[in-house]
C-alpha positions in Angstrom: -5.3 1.3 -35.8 -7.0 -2.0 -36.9 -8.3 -5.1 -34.4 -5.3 -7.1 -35.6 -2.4 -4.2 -36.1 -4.0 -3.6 -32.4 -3.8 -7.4 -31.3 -0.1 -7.7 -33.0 0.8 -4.8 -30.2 -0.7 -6.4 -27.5 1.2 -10.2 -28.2 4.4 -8.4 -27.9 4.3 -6.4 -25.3 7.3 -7.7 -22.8 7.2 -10.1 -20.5 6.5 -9.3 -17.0 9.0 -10.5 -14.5 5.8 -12.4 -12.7 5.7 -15.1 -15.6 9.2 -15.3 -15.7 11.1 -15.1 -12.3 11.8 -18.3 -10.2 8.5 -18.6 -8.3 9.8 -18.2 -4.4 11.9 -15.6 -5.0 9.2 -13.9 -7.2 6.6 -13.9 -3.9 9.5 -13.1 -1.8 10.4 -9.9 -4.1 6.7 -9.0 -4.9 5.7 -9.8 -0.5 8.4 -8.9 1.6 8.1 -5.2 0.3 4.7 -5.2 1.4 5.1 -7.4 4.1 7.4 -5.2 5.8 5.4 -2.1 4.8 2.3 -3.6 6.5 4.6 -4.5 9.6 5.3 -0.7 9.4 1.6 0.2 9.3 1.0 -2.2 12.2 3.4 -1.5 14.2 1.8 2.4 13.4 -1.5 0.8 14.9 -0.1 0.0 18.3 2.0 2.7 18.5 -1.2 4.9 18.1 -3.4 3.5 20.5 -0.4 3.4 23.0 -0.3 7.6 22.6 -4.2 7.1 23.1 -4.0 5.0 26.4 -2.0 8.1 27.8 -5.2 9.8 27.2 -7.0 7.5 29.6 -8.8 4.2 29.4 -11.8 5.6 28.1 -10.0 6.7 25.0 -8.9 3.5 24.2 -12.6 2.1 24.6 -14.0 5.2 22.2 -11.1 3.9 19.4 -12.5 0.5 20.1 -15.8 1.8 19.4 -15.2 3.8 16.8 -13.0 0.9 14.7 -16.2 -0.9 13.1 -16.8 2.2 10.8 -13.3 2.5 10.3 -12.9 -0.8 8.9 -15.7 0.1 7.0 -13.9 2.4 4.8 -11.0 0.0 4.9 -13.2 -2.8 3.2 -14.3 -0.8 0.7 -11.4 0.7 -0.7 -9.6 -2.5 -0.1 -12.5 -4.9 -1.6 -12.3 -2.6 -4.9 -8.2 -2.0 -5.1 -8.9 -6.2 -4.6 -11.1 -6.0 -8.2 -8.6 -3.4 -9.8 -5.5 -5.4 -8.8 -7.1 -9.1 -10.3 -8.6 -7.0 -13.4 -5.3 -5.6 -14.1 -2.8 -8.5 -13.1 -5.0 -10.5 -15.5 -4.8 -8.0 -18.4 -0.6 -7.9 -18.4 -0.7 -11.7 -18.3 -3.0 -11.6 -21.1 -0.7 -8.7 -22.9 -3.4 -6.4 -23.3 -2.4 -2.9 -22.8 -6.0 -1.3 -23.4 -7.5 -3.3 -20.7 -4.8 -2.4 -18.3 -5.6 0.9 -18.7 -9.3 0.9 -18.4 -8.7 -0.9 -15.2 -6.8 1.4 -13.6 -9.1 4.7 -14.7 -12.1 2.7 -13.7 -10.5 1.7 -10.5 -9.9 5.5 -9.9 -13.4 6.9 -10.2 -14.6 4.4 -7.7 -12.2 5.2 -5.2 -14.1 8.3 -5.9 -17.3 7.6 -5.5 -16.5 6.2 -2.0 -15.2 8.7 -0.4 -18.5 10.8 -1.5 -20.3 8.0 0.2 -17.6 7.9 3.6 -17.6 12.0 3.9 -21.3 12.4 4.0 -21.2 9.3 6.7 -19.0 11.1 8.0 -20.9 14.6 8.5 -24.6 12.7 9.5 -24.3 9.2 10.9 -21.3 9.7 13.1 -23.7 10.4 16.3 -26.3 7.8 15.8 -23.8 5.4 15.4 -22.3 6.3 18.7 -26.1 6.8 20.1 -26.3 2.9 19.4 -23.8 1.9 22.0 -24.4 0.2 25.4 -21.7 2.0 27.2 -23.1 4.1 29.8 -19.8 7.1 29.8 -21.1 10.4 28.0 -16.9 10.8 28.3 -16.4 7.5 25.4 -19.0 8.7 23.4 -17.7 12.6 23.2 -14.6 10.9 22.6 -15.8 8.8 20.0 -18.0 11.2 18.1 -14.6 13.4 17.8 -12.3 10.9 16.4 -14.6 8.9 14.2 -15.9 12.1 12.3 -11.9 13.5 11.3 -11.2 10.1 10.2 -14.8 9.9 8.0 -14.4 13.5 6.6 -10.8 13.3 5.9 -10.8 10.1 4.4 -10.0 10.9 1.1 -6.5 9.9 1.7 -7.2 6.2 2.5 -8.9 5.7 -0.6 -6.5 7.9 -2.9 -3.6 5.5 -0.7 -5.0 2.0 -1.5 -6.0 3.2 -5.4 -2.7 3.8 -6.0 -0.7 1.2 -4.4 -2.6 -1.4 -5.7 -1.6 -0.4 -8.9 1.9 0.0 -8.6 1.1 -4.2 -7.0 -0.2 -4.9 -10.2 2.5 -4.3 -12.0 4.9 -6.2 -9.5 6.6 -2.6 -8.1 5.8 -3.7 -4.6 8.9 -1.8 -3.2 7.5 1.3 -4.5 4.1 0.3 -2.8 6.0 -0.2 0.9 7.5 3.2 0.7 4.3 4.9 0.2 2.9 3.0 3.4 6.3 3.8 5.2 5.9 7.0 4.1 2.5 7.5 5.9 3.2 5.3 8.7 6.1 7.0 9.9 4.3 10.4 9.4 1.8 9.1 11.4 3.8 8.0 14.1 5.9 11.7 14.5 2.5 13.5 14.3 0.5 11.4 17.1 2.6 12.4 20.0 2.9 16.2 18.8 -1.1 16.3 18.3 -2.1 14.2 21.4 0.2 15.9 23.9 1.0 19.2 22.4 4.6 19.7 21.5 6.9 22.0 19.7 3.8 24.9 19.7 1.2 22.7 18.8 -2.6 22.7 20.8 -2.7 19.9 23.4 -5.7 18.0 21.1 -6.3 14.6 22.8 -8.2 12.3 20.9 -9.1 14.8 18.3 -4.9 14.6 17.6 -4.8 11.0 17.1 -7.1 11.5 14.3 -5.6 14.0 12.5 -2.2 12.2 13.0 -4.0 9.1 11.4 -5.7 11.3 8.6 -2.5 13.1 7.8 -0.5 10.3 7.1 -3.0 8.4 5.0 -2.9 11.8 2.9 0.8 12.1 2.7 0.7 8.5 1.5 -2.0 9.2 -1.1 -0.3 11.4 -2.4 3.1 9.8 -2.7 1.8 7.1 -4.1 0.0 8.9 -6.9 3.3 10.3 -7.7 5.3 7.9 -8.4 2.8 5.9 -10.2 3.3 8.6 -12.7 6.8 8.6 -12.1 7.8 5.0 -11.9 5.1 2.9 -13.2 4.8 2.9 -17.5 3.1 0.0 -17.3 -0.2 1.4 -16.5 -1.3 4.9 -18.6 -3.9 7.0 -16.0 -5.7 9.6 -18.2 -9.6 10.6 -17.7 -9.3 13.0 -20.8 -13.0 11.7 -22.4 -12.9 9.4 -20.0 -16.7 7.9 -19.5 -17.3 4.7 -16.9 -16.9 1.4 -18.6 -19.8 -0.7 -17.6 -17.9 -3.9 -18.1 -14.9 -3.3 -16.5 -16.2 -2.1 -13.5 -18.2 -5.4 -13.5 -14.8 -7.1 -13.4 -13.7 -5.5 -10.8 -17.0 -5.6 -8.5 -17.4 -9.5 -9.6 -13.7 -9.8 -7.9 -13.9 -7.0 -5.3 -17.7 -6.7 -4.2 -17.3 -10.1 -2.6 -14.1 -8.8 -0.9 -16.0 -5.5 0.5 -18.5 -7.7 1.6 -16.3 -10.2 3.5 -14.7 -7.0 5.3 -18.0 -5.3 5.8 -19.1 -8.3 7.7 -16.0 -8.1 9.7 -16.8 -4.6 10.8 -20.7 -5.6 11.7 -19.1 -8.5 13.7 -16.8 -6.1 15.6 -19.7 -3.8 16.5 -21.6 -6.5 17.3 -18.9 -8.2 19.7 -18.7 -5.0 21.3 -22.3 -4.7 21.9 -21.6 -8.4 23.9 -18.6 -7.3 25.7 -20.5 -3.7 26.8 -23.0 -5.9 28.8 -20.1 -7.2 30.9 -18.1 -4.3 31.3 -16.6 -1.2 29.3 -12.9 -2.6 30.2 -13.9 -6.1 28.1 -14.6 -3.6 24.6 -11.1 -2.0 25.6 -9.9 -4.8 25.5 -11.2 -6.4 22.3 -9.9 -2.9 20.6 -6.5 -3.8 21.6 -6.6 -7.3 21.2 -7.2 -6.4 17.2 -4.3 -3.3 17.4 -2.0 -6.5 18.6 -3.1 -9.1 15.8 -2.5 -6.8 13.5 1.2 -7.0 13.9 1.2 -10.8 12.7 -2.1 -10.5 10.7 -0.7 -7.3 8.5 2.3 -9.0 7.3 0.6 -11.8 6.0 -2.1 -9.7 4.4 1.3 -8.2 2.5 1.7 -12.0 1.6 -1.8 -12.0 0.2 -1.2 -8.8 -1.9 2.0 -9.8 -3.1 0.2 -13.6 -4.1 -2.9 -11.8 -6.2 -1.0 -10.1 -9.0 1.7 -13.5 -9.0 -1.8 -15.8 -9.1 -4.1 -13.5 -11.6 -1.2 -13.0 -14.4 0.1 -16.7 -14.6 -3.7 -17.5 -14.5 -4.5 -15.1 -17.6 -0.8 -16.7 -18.7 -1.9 -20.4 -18.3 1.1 -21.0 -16.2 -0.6 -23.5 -13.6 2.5 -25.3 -12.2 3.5 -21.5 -11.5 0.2 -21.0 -9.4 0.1 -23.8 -7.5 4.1 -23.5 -6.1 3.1 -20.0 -5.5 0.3 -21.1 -3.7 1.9 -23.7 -1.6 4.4 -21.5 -0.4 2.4 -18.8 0.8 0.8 -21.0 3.1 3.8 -22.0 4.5 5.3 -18.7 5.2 1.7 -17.4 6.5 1.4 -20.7 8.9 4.9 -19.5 10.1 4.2 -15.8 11.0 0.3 -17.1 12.7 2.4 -19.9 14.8 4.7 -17.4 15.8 1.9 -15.0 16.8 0.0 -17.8 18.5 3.2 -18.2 20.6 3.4 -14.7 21.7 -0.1 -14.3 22.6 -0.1 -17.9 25.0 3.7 -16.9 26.6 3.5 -13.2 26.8 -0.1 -11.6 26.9 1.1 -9.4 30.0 4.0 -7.9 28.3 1.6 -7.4 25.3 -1.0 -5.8 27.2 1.1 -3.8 29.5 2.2 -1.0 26.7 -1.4 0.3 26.5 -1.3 2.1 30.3 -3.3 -1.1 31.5 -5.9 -1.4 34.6 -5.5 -4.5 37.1 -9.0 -5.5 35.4 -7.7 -4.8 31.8 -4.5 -7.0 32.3 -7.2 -10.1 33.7 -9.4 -10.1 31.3 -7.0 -8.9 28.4 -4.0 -12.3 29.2 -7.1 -14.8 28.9 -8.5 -13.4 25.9 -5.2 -12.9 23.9 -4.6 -16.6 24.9 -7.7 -17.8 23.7 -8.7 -16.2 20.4 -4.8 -17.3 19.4 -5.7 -20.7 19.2 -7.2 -19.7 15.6 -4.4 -18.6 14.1 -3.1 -21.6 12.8 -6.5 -22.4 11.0 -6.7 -18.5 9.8 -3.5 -18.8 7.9 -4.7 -21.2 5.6 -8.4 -19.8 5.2 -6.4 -16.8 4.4 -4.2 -17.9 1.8 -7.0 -20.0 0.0 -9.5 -16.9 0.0 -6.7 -15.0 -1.7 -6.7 -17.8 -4.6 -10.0 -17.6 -5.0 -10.0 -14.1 -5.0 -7.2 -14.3 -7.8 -9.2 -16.7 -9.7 -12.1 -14.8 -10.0 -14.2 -16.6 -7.1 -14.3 -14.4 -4.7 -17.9 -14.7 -3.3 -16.4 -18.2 -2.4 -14.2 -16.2 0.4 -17.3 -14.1 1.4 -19.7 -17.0 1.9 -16.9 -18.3 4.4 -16.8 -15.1 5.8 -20.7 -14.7 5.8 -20.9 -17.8 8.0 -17.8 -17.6 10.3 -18.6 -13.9 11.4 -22.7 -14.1 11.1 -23.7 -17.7 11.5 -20.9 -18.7 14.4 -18.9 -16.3 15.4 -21.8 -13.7 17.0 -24.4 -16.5 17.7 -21.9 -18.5 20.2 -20.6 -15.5 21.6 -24.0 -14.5 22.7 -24.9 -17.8 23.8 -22.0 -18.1 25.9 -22.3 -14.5 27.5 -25.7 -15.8 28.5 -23.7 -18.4 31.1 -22.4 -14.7 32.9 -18.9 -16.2 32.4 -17.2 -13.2 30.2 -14.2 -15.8 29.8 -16.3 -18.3 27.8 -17.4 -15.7 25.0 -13.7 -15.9 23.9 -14.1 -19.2 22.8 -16.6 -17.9 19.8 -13.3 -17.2 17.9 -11.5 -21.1 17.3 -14.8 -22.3 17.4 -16.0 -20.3 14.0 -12.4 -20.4 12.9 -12.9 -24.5 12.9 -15.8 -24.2 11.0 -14.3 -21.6 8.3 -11.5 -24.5 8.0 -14.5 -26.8 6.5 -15.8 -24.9 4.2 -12.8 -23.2 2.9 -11.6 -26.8 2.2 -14.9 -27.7 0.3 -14.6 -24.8 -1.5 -10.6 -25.3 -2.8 -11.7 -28.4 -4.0 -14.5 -26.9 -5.9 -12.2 -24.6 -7.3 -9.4 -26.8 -8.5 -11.6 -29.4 -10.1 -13.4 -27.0 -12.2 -10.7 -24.4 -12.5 -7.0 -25.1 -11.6 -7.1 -28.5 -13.2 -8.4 -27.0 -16.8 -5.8 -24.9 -17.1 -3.1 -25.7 -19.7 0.2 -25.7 -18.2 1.8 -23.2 -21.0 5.8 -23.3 -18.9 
């Protein structure tokens, strides 16, 4: 076929519904699928570590522990099904089919790669990891060891899970995406209890249950998700028949995603080293922090769903030159995400007891867990925006924007004042580290939109 027969093909392929639909009820249709799927997976999360406080406090503070390297993994299959998602998004807007292929192959084989990378971690690094840690209980770290190297080894099914729902985001078939996360989270949820405690025949496992549980329903999801891709999703063609890695497009996709995998990576250096912080007070203070993040998920998650339901709506009326389009999408989602982190704000100043008391707590766990859930939730506010502005950047192709603001929240502010203010002795003052980076994130995230718009939004021809 010639360049132009080729190019005639690609101006007619069909409209997708993302440069067409009313803009609100477009995010509400391509979000509140996901929304409610990450609500699911949350909700998944407590659930989880609730089975796990029945274990006994020490197996909560092992998860704790242990949930750096797991958000590891997370950040870089998340980070690159960011890249694959833009690259794609961008390639229906600009009605070129070839790309949209490439994209999702490409996408594919790094998923790939990664778990090659997370399965040897897995099998080696697992015990010097846990070797690092101040705690001074052989118990956490057997505990640890055990559930951190399942999840590593087994991890295939994160990464095979996030490949594949990002592209069926892509394409705007976010309901298809929430029923492969309900699919796993649900699995997840019946399997915990029958692992952890032993039922219907099964081997009493413990910790090592919760891990399989976890593992099990990422692979269930996986593998959902793959199929109906193939099933439900014509949009994207997935076919490795001669397939060889394209060089160029993978560059897309890292020049969107790398800065994503960093700005999650530096989240799980800052969680290891908070916990490092907390240790040096006491081993209840890291239990603590673990469940503090199990219960911000439930308000984080769903606007993360947002965020993945703004990046294909953003990238294709970007590649589609539909600006007004952009900007009301934009708008919106930071209204809707201020609404869920007020919300969660509220909770966490009115309620922390309640909160706290589904994980099996300690007098000393419910002290020091009600002032820190009332303190760190003075952020959420500010996070909703830096959120919702990272994810336009990201969109747009700027994502090392969101992981300089990342960079110095976590790095520069976040760990510095929290080790300053643990040197007053006062554990309740190391809190405060949290709405004081957040405040400066606010700063620069502002500097940085207006960077953006001036030499970006405002360039683009409004083509309605």
């Amino acid at each position: 076929m010639s360049k132009e027969s080729n190019e005639i093909k690609e101006n007619h392929m069909p409209e997708n519904k993302m440069g067409v639909m009313p803009v609100n009820r477009l995010l509400i249709s391509m979000s509140v699928p996901m929304m409610m799927s990450m609500l699911v997976q949350a909700l998944y999360n407590i659930v989880d570590s609730i089975f796990v406080a029945q274990v006994s406090q020490d197996a909560v503070t092992a998860v704790s522990l242990a949930f750096p390297l797991q958000m590891l993994s997370i950040a870089v299959a998340g980070g690159t099904s960011v890249g694959v998602n833009a690259v794609l998004s961008k390639a229906l807007g600009e009605r070129n089919s070839e790309r949209v292929n490439k994209a999702a192959t490409n996408g594919i084989f790094l998923m790939a790669l990664s778990y090659l990378l997370f399965l040897l971690i897995g099998l080696f690094l697992v015990k010097p990891f846990f070797a690092m840690q101040k705690t001074g209980s052989a118990m956490i770290q057997e505990y640890g060891i055990t559930y951190l190297s399942i999840c590593c080894i087994f991890s295939f099914g994160v990464f095979t899970q996030f490949i594949f729902e990002r592209l069926l985001q892509s394409t705007g078939k976010t309901f298809w995406a929430m029923v492969t996360q309900g699919v796993g989270a649900i699995i997840n949820l019946i399997m915990d209890p029958i692992l952890i405690f032993g039922l219907f025949g099964f081997p009493e496992m413990g910790i090592a249950g919760a891990a399989l549980a976890t593992v099990i329903g990422q692979i269930v999801a996986g593998i959902t998700a793959c199929i109906i891709n193939l099933k439900k999703n014509p949009e994207v063609s997935v076919s490795f028949k001669g397939f060889k890695p394209d060089g160029k497009i993978i560059g897309k996709i890292y020049a969107v995603g790398f800065p994503s995998i960093i700005m999650q990576s530096i989240g799980s250096i800052m969680n290891y080293g908070f916990n490092q912080i907390l240790l040096s007070f006491t081993d209840t203070a890291a239990a603590v922090f673990g469940i503090y993040f199990k219960l911000q998920s439930f308000f984080f998650m769903p606007v993360f769903g947002l965020t993945n339901g703004l990046i294909p709506i953003l990238a294709y009326n970007y590649g589609a030159k539909k600006r007004s389009r952009m900007m009301k999408a934009f708008k919106l989602s930071i209204l809707y995400a201020e609404i869920i982190l007020i919300l969660g704000m509220l909770c966490f100043q009115f309620v922390p007891h309640v909160l706290l008391g589904f994980f099996n707590p300690t007098t000393e766990l419910l002290e020091i867990g009600s002032v820190a859930l009332r303190i760190i939730s003075l952020s959420f506010p500010i996070a909703a925006f830096c959120i919702i502005c990272g994810t336009m950047f990201q969109a747009l192709g700027n994502g090392t924007y969101s992981m300089w603001v990342s960079i110095a929240r976590q790095l520069a502010v976040l760990l510095p004042v929290a080790f300053l203010l643990s040197l007053t002795g006062k554990l309740n003052l190391v809190w405060l580290s949290f709405p004081i980076a957040e405040g400066m994130s606010l700063i620069m995230t502002i500097i940085f939109l207006c960077r953006i718009y001036k030499k970006i939004i405002s360039k683009i021809e409004d083509n309605v």
